[in-house]
C-alpha positions in Angstrom: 21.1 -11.8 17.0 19.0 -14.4 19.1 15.4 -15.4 17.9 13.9 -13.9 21.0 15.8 -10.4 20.4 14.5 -10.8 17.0 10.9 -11.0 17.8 11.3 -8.3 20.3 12.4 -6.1 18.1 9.4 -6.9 16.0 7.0 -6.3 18.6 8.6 -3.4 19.5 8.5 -2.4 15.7 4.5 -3.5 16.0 3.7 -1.0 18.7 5.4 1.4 17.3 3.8 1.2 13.9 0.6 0.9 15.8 1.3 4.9 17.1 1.7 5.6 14.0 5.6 6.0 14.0 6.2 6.6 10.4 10.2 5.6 10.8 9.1 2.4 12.6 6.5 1.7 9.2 10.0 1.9 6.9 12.0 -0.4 9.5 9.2 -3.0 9.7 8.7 -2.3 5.5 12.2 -3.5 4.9 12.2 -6.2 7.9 8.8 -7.4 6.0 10.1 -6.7 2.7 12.9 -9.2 2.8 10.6 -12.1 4.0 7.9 -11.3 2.2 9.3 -10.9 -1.6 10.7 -14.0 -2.3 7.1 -15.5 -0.9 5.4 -13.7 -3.8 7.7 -14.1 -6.5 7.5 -17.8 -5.9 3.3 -17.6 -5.8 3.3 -15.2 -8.9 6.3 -16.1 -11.0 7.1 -12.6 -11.6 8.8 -9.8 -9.7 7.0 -7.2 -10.9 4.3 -8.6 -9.7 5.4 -9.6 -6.5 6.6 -6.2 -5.7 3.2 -4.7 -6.4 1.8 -6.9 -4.3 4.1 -6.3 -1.5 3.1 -2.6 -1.7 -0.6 -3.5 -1.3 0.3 -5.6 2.0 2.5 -3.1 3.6 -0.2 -0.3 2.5 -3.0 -2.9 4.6 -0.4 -2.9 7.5 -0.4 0.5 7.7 -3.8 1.3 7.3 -4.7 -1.3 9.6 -2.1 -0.7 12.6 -4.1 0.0 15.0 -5.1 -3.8 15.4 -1.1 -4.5 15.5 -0.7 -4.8 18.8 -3.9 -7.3 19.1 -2.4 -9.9 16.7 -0.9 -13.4 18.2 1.1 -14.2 15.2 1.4 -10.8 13.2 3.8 -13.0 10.8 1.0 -15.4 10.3 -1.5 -12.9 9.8 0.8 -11.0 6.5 1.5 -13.7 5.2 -2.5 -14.5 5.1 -2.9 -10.9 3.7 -0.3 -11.1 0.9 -1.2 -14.7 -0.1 -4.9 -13.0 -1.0 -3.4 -10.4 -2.8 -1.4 -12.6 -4.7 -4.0 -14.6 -5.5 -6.5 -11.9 -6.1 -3.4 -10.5 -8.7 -3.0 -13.7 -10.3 -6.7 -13.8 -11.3 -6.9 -10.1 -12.6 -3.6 -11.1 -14.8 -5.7 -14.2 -16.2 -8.8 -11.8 -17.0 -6.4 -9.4 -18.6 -5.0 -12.0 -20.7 -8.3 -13.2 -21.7 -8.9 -10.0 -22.8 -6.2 -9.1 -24.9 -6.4 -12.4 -26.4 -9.8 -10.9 -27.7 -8.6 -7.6 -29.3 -8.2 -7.4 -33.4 -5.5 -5.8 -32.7 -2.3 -7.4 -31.2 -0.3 -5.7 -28.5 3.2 -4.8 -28.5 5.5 -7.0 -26.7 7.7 -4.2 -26.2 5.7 -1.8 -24.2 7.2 -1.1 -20.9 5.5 1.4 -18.0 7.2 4.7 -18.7 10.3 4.7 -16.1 10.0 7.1 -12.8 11.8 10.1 -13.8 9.7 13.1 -12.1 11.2 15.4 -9.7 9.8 15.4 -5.9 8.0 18.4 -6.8 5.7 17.5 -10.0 5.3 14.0 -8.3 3.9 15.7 -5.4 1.6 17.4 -8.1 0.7 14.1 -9.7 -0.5 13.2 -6.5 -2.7 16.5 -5.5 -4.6 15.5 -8.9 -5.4 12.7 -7.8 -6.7 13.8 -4.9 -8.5 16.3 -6.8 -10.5 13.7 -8.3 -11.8 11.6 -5.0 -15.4 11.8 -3.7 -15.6 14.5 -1.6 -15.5 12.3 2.0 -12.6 10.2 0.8 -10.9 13.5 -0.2 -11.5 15.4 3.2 -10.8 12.0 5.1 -7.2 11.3 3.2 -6.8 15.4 3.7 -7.1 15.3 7.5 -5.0 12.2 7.7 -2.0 13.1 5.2 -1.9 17.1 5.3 -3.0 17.4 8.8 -1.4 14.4 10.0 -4.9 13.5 12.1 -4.8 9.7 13.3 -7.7 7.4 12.7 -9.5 8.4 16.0 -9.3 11.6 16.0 -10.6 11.9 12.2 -13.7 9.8 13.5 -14.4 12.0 16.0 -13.9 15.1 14.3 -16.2 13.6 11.0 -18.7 12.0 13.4 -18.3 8.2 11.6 -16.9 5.3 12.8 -13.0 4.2 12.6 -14.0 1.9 9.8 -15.2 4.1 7.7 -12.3 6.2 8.3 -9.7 3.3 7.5 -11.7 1.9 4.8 -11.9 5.3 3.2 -7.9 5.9 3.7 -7.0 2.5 2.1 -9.4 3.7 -0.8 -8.0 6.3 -1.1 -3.9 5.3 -1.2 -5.2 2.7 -3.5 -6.7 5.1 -5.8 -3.5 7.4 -5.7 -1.8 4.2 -6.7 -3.8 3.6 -9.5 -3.4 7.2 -10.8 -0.2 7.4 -10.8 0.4 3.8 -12.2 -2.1 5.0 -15.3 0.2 8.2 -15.8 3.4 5.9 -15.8 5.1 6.4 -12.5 6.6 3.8 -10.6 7.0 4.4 -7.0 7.0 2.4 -3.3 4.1 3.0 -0.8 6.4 4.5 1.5 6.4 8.1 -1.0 2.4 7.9 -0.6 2.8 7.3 3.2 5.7 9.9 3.4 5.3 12.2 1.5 2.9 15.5 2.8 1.5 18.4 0.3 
């Protein structure tokens, strides 16, 4: 395939994504996935790491895709937004190891997150408590967008604030989901948060 069919594809991908064409997010995830991951393992030294922090910049593409279609160099642009995670990672992991260096007692090398090993259905139920436990605007905001599949816009209009708060809170919210579910043990991609519906 020639470079300029490449990048049409991409834009085509872009503008798609920018709809909110949820097949288009996991072509453009795994388009973005293959250039990105290497990136970040090379910045972080770890792939565990770098495949958290591919999550968080594909979760900021999508949350952000209605500026898609306004970006000159959208590869320039990730690659911005996944540096600052990286870095952002690499400082939290420096904290943490301060930290632990400070507890009396020593931490096992040998503790691993627990592996994913829930059915669709009681991850789907992890993911309702969660929800359960927002702020009542972030809750009603990730509600309209994921359960009655409202885009940006039209949750702005409808909630009377601005499509910044409405973005803002849905990052917030995916983030906290993340968080949740990391906490009970689950391992998971972005796409099952962006995917997945009650």
């Amino acid at each position: 395939m020639s470079t300029d069919s490449q990048h049409t594809n991409e834009t085509d991908l872009l503008l798609l994504v920018a709809e909110g064409d949820e097949a288009a997010f996991k072509l453009l995830f795994d388009l973005y996935a293959r250039l990105l991951f290497p990136f970040l393992v090379r910045l972080t030294g770890s792939d565990a790491d770098a495949e958290d922090i591919l999550q968080e910049t594909m979760l900021r593409v999508w949350v952000h895709r209605d500026e898609l279609p306004a970006l000159e160099k959208p590869r320039s642009w990730l690659f911005r937004v996944a540096s600052n995670c990286a870095y952002n990672r690499l400082a939290q992991n420096a904290s943490r190891e301060r930290t632990i260096r400070s507890l009396p007692i020593p931490i096992s090398d040998d503790f691993n997150p627990v592996e994913e090993s829930l059915a669709l259905s009681e991850l789907k139920k992890a993911i309702r408590l969660a929800v359960h436990k927002m702020p009542p605007r972030r809750k009603q905001i990730y509600q309209l967008s994921r359960e009655e599949g409202r885009d940006v816009r039209e949750i702005a209009d409808y909630l009377g604030v601005s499509k910044s708060t409405v973005k803002n809170s849905l990052a917030e919210a995916l983030v906290f989901i993340r968080e949740e579910l990391k906490r009970s043990g689950h391992s998971y991609s972005i796409l099952i948060l962006l995917f997945l519906r009650k």
